[in-house]
Each structure stands twice: as C-alpha cells, then as structure tokens.
KOLKOL-785419 format. One record per residue: x, y, z of N, C-alpha, C in turn; residue in three letters. Coordinates in steps of 0.05 Angstrom, whole numbers, padded with zeros to 5 digits, always signed. Atoms other than C-alpha are relative to their C-alpha. Last residue first. Layout:
XYZXYZXYZala
...
//
This chain:
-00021+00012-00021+00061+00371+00466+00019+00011-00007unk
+00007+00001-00032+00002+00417+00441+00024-00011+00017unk
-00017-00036-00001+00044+00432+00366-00016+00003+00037unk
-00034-00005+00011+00045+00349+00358+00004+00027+00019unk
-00012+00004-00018-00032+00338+00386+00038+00006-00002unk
+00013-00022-00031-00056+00390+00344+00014-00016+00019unk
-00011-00024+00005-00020+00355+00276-00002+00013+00033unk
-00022-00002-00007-00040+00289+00300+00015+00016+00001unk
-00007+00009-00033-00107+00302+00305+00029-00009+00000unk
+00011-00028-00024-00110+00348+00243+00006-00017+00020unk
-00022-00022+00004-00075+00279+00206-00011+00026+00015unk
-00028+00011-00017-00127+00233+00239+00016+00008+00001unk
+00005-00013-00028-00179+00284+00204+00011-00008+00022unk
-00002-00019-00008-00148+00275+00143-00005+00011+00022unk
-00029+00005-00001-00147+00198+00145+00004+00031+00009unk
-00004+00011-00018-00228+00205+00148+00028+00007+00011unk
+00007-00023-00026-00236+00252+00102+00009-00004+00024unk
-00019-00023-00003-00196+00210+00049-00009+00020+00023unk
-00019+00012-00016-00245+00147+00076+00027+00022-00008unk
+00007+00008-00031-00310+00180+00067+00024-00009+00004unk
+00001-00024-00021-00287+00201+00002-00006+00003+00028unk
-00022-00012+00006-00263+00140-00039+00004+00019+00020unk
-00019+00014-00008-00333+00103-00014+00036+00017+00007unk
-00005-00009-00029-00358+00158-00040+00011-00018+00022unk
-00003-00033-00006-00336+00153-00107+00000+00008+00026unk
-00030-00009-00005-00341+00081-00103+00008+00023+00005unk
-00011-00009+00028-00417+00084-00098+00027-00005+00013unk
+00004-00018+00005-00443+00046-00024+00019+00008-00024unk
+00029-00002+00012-00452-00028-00024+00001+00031-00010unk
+00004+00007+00029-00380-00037-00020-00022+00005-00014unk
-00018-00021+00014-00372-00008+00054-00007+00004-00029unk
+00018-00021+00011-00412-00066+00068+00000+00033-00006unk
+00025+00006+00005-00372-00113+00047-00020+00017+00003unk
+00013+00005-00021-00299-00077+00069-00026+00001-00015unk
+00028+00015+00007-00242-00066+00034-00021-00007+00018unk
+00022+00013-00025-00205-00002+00071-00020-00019-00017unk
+00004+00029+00010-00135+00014+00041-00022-00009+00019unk
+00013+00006-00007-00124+00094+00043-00018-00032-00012unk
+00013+00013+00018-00056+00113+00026-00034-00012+00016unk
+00018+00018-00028-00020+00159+00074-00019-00008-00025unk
+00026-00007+00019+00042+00192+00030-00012-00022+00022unk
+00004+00022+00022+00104+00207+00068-00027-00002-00006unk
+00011-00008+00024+00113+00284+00093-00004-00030-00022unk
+00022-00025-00003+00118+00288+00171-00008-00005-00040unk
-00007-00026+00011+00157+00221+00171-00019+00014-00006unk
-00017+00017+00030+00113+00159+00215+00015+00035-00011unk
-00027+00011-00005+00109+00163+00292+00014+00001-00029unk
-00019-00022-00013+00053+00218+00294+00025-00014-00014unk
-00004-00023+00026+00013+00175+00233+00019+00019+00013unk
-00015+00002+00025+00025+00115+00287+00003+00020-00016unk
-00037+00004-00008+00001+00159+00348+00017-00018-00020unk
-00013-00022-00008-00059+00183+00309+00022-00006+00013unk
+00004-00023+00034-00084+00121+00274+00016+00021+00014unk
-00012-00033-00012-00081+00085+00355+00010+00007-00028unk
-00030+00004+00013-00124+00014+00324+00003+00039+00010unk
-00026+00009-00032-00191+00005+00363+00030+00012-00006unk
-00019+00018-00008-00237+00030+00301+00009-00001+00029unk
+00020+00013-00012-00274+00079+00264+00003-00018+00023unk
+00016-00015-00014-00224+00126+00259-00024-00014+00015unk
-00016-00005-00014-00199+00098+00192-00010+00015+00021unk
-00011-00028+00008-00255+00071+00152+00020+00005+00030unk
+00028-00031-00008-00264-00004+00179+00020+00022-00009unk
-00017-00018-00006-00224-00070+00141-00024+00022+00010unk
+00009-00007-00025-00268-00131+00135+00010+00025+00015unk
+00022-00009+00008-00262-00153+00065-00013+00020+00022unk
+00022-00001+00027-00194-00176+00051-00033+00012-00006unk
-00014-00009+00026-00159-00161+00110-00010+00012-00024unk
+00002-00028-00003-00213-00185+00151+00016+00013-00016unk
+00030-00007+00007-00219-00252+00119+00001+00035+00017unk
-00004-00010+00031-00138-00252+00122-00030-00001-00006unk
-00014-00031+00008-00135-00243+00196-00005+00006-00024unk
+00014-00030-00014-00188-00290+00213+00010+00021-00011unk
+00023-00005+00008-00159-00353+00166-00018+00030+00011unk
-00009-00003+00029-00084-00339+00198-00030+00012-00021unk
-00006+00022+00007-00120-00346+00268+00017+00011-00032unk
-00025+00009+00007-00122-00291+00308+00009-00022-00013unk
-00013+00026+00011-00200-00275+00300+00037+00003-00001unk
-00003+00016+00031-00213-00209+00321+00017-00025+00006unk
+00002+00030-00010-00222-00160+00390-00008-00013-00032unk
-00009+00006-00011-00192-00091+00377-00002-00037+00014unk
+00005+00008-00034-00229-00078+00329+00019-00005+00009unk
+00008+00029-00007-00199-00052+00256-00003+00006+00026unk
+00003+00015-00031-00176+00009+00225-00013-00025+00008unk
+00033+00009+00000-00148+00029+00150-00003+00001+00040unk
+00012-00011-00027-00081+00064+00135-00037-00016-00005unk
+00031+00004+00009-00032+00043+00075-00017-00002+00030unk
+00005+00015-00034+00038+00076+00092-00033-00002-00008unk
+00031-00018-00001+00081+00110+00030-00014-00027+00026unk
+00015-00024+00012+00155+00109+00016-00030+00005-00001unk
+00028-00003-00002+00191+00081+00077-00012+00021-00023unk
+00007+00031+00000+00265+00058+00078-00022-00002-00005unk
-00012+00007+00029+00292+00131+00063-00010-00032-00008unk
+00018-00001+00022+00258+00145+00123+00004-00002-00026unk
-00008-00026+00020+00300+00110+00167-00020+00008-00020unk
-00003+00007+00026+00258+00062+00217+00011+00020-00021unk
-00020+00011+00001+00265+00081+00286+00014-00005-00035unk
-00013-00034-00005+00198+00121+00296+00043-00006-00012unk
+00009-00017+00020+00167+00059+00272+00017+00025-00016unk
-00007+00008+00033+00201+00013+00312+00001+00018-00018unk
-00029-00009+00007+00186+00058+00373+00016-00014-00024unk
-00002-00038+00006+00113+00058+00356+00027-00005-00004unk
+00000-00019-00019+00121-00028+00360+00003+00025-00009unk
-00017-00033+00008+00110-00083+00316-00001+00022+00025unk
-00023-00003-00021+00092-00157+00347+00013+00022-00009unk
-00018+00007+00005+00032-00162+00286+00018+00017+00032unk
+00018+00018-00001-00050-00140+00284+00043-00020+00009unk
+00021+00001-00035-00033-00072+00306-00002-00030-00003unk
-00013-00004-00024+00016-00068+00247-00006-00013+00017unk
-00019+00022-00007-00019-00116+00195+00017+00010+00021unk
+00016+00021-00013-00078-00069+00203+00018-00021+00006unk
+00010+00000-00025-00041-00003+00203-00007-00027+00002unk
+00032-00005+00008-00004-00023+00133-00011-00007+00037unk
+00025-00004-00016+00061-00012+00131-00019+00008-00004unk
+00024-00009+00008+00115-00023+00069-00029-00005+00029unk
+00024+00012-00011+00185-00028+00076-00028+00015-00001unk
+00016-00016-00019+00233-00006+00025-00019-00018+00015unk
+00006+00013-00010+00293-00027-00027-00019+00004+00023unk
+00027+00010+00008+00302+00011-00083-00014-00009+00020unk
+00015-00014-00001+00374+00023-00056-00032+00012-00006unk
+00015-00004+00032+00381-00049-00057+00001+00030+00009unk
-00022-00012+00005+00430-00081+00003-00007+00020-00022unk
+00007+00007+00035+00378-00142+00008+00022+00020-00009unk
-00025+00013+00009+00410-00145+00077-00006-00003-00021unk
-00032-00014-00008+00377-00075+00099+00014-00024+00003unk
-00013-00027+00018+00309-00091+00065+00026+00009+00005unk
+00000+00009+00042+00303-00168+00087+00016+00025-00002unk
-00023+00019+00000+00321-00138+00168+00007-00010-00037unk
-00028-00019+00001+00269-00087+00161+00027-00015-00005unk
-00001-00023+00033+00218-00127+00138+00013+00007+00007unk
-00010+00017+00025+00244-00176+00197-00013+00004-00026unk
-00034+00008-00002+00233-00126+00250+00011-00006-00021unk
-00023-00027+00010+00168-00100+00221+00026+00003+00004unk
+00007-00018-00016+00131-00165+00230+00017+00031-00016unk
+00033-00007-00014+00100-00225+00191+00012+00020+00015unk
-00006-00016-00012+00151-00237+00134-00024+00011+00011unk
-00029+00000-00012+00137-00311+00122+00006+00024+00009unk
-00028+00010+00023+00065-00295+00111+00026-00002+00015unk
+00011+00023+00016-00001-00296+00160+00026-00008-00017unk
-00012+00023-00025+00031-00239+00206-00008-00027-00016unk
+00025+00009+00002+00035-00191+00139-00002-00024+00017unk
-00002+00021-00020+00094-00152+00130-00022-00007+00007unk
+00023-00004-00023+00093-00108+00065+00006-00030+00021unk
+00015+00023-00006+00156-00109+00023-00017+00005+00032unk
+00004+00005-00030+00172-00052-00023-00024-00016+00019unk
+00004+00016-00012+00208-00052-00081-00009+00000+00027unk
-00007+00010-00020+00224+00017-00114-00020-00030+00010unk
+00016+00008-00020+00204+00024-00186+00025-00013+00016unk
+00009-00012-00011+00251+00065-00243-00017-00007+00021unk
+00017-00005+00001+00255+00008-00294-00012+00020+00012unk
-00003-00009+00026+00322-00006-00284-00023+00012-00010unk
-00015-00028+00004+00310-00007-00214+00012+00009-00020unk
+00028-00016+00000+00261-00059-00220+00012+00019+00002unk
+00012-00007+00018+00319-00108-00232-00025+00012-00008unk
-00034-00007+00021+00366-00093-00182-00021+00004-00021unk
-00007-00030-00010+00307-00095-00130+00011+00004-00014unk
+00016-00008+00008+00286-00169-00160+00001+00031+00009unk
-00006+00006+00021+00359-00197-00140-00026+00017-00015unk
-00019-00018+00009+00350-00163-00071+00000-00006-00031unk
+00012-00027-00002+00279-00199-00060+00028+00020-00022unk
+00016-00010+00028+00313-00264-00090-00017+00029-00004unk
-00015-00001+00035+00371-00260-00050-00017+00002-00024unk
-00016-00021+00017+00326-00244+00006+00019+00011-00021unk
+00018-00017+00011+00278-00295-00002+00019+00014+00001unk
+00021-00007+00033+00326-00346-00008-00010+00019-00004unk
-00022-00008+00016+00366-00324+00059-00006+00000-00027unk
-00011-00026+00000+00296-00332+00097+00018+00018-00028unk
-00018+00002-00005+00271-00396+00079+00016+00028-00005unk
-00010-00010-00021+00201-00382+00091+00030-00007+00006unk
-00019+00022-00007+00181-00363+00027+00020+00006+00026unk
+00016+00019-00011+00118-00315+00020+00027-00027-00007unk
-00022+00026-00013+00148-00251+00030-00017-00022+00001unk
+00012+00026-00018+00094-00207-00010+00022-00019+00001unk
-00009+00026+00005+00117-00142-00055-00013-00014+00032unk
+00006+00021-00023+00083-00083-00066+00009-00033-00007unk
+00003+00032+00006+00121-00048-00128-00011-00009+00024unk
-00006+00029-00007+00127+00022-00130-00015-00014+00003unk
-00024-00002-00009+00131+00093-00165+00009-00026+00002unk
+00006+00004-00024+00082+00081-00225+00027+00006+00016unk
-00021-00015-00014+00092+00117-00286-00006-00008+00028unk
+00033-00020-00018+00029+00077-00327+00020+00022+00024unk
+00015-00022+00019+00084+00063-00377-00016+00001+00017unk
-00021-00026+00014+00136+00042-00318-00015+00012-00032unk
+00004-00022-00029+00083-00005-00282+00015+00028-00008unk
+00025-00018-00014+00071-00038-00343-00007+00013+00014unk
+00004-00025+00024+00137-00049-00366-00016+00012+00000unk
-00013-00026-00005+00148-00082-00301+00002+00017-00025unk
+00022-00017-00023+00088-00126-00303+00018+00027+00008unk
+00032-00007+00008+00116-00154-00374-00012+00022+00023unk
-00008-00033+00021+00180-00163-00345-00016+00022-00010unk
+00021-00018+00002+00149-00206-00293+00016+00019-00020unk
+00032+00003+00007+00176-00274-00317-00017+00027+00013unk
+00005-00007+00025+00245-00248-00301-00033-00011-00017unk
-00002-00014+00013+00244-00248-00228-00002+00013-00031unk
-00016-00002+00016+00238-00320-00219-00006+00022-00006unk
+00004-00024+00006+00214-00342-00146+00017+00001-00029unk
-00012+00004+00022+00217-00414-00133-00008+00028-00022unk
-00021+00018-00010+00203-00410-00055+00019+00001-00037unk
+00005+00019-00017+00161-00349-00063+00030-00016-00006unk
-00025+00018+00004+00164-00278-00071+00004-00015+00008unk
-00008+00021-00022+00102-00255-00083+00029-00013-00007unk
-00023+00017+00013+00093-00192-00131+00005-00013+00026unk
-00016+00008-00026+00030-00155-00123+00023-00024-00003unk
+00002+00024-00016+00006-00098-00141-00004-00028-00019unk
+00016+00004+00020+00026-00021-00172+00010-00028+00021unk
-00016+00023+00001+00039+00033-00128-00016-00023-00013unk
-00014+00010-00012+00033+00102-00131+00020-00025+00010unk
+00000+00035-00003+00005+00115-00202+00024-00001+00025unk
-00025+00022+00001+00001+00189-00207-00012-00024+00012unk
+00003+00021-00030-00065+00237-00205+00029-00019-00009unk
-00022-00009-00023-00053+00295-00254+00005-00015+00019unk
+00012-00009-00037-00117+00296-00281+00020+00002+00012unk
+00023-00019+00002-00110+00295-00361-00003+00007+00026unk
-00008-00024+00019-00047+00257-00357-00010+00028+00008unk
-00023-00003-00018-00068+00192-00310+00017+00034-00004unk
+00008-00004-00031-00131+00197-00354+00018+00004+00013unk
+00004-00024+00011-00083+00183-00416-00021+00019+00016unk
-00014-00022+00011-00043+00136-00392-00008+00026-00001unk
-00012-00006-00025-00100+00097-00364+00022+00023+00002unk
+00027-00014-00010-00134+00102-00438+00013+00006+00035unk
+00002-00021+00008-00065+00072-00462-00029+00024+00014unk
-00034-00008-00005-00054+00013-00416-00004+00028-00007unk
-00009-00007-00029-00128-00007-00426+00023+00022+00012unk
+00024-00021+00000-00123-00001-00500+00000+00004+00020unk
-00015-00021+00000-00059-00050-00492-00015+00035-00009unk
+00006-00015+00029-00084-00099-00467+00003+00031+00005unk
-00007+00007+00028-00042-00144-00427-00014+00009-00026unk
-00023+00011-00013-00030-00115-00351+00014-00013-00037unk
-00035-00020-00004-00076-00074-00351+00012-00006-00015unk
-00011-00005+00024-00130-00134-00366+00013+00020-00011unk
+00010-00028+00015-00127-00151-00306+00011+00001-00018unk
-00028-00008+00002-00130-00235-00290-00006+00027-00006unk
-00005-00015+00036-00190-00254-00251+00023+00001-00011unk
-00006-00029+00011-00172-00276-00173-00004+00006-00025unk
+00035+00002+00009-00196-00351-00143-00001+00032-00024unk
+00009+00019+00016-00117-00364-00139-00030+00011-00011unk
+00006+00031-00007-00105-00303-00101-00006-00017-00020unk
-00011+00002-00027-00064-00231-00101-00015-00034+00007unk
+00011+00019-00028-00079-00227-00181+00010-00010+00024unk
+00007+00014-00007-00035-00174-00220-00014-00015+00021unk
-00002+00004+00029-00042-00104-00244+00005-00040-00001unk
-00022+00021-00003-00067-00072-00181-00004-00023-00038unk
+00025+00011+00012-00076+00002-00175+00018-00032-00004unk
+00001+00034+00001-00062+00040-00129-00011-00013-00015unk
+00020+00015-00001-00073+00120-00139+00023-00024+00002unk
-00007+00029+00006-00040+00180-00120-00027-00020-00006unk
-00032-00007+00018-00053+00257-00108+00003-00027-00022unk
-00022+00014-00004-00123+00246-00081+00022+00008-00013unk
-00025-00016+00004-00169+00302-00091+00021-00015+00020unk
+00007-00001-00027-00244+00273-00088+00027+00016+00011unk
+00023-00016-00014-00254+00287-00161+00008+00006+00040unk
-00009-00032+00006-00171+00264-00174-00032+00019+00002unk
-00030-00010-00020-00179+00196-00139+00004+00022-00008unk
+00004-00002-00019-00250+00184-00179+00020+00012+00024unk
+00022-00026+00006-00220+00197-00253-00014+00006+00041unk
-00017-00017+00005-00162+00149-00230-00016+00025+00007unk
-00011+00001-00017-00203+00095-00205+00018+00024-00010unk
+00007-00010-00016-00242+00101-00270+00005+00011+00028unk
+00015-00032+00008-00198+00098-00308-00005+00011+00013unk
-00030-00015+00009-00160+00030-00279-00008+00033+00000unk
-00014-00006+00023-00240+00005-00277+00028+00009+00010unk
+00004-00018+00028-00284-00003-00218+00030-00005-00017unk
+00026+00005+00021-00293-00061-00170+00001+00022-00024unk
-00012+00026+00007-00224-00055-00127-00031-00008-00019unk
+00032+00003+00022-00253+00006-00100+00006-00023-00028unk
+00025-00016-00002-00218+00004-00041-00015+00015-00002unk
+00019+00004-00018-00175-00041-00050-00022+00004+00012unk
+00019+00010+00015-00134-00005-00101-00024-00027+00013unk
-00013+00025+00014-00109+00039-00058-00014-00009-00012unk
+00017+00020+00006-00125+00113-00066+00002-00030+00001unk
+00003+00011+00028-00064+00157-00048-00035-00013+00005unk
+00013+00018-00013-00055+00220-00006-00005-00022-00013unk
+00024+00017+00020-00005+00268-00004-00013-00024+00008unk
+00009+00025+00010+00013+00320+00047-00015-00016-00021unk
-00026+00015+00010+00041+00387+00037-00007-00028-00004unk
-00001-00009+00027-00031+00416+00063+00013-00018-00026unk
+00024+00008+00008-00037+00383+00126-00005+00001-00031unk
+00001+00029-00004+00029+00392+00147-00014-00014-00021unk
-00013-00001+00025+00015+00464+00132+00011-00022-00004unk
-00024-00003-00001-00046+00462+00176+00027-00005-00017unk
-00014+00017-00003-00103+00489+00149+00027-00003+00027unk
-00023+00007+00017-00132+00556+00154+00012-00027+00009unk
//
C-alpha cells in the first residue's frame, strides 16, 4: 500500500518534456501515464522559437478544450511571459484569454529587467491583471536573468503586494543558483503553487551560455543526477504539485509517451524516498 502522501499528490507534465507533440496530444499522453496536470506553452521562450498556434487558432483552442474535458487532466501552467525593461501588460490579453479557456491555473513568468523597482511595478501591475482572469503569476529564478536566486523571487513577490503573486522553483535553477533548503523550508506556502523537478551533474559549465544549453536540452530524469531531489521535495509543502521538466537530446529520441513515463516514475520514487526518510527521522 502506498503512502498517503504519495497518493494525495499531483503531478504535472511540463511542456518541455515533450515539447515536440501537439497541445492534444500532450494532454491525451499526461492522462495515459496518470498525470493530473499538464504545461503547456502558448508563447515562444526565444527569438529562433515558432509561434503556437494555441494561442491564435481557434480549432486548436477548442480540440484542447475538449481533450482537457474527456480526461480530466488540467492545464497547470501556461508559458512564458518576460518581463522586460519595456514591459506592457496589455498586449498579452490575447495569451490571457487563452490560458482562461484552456482553464489554466498559472502564468510562468521570466524577470528579465534588471532595474529592480521596474520589474516589480510591472510584475505587480501584471498580477492585478491576470487576476481578473483567474491565473496566478509566478516568477521562476533563473541565475542567467535579472531574478537569479530565491531570495530576490521572494523579495519581487512580497513587494509586488499581489495575492496572485508566487514563486516558481525549478531543481536545476536551485542547485545551479545561491538558494538554500532553509530558504525553501522558509518560504510560505501560499507563495508556492507547483515545483518543476529535473536533475543535473554536479560538475557543468557556469557560464550563462552553459547553464542555458543545459536547461534547454541537457536536463537528466530526476534521480539520475548530483542534485539532493529528496531533501528539496522533503523541504517543499507535503501537498504542492511536482511537475516534471526534463528536455534532454537524447531523452528525445525515445516516444513521448515514454519519455512522459520514465520521468513520472522517476519523481515518484524521490517522493517514496522522502516519504520513508520523513516517518524514519
């Protein structure tokens, strides 16, 4: 028998990793393998990026709807809103109508202006207006961007003033960033609605260029790794959602489907190891 931890918990799909199939399909796959959630991303994270066509046709839109329906899987969070130096909130309206008919919760957002006080007036100003729409805001820290640690995500979200307003961890930018367990453990949970989990070496490129070629392609299934998975998943609330974000080249070669499943097994079996070590200490 499980543990009941184990049970209660949800799990999402990001859209990273299977970032080659369909909206649909990524749906249809996250509810075979028995995800709760999915990720899915509705705008381009780089210049070289496609555009999705989510985002503006409206067959898409509907057929996701209606998958999203039939299986029961929810739209956790929908990607990626940078907030830069000449940030204007109202040019995504579009992306927030989209995230609120596919019933997404939240918004990954990207600090990429480094004049502090800006970004947060414009983070907070973009929290006001996604909360009409039902989506929380929440900004991932990424040592490559203006907000590179978990201090100063925290700091944005608790002077942005937003109830909406959340931070967003992802193991690789932890370990890879000046964060700490006791941070973690520190952080109100009301600040935290779901935690994207991959692993990585312990020996990697620190350069800006290193971090974000692993990032992007180089991520290992959880477990595989250097990164302490089990004492972060200890540190984080017993019931937030553990998303599984692993791109990775040759990862890619194998079907999405299992791709999908090798890395929900994985996370699960970090959860049993944290569970046993919990009711042992």
């Amino acid at each position: 028998m499980m543990p009941h931890d184990l049970v209660q918990r949800e799990y999402s799909l990001s859209f990273l990793t299977i970032a080659d199939v369909s909206p649909v399909e990524a749906v249809k796959i996250a509810a075979e393998c028995g995800y709760a959630k999915v990720g899915l991303r509705l705008l381009p994270a780089a210049p070289n990026e496609s555009e999705y066509p989510i985002l503006t046709d409206a067959k898409v839109i509907e057929e996701t709807r209606a998958v999203l329906k039939d299986t029961g899987v929810e739209v956790a969070d929908v990607e990626i809103i940078r907030i830069t130096p000449d940030f204007n909130g109202q040019k995504y309206l579009n992306f927030l109508d989209v995230a609120q008919k596919i019933g997404a919760k939240h918004i990954l957002i990207a600090g990429n202006d480094t004049e502090q006080n800006r970004l947060i007036e414009n983070y907070a100003a973009f929290c006001e207006l996604s909360k009409t729409y039902g989506l929380s805001c929440d900004i991932e820290f990424m040592p490559w961007t203006a907000v590179k640690n978990l201090t100063q995500a925290q700091t944005i979200v608790e002077q942005a003033g937003q109830p909406n307003a959340a931070v967003l961890i992802d193991s690789l930018h932890f370990d890879r960033s000046d964060s700490t367990l006791d941070q973690v453990k520190a952080l109100p949970a009301s600040r935290m609605n779901y935690v994207q989990l991959c692993d990585g070496f312990a020996d990697y490129d620190p350069s800006d260029e290193g971090l974000i070629k692993i990032a992007r392609n180089n991520r290992l299934v959880p477990g595989q790794g250097n990164i302490d998975l089990v004492a972060l998943i200890a540190a984080l609330p017993k019931n937030i959602t553990l998303a599984a974000e692993v791109p990775n080249l040759e990862l890619a070669k194998l079907p999405a489907l299992e791709r999908a499943r090798i890395n929900l097994q994985a996370i699960k079996a970090l959860v049993a190891l944290a569970n046993a070590e919990a009711v042992a200490g």
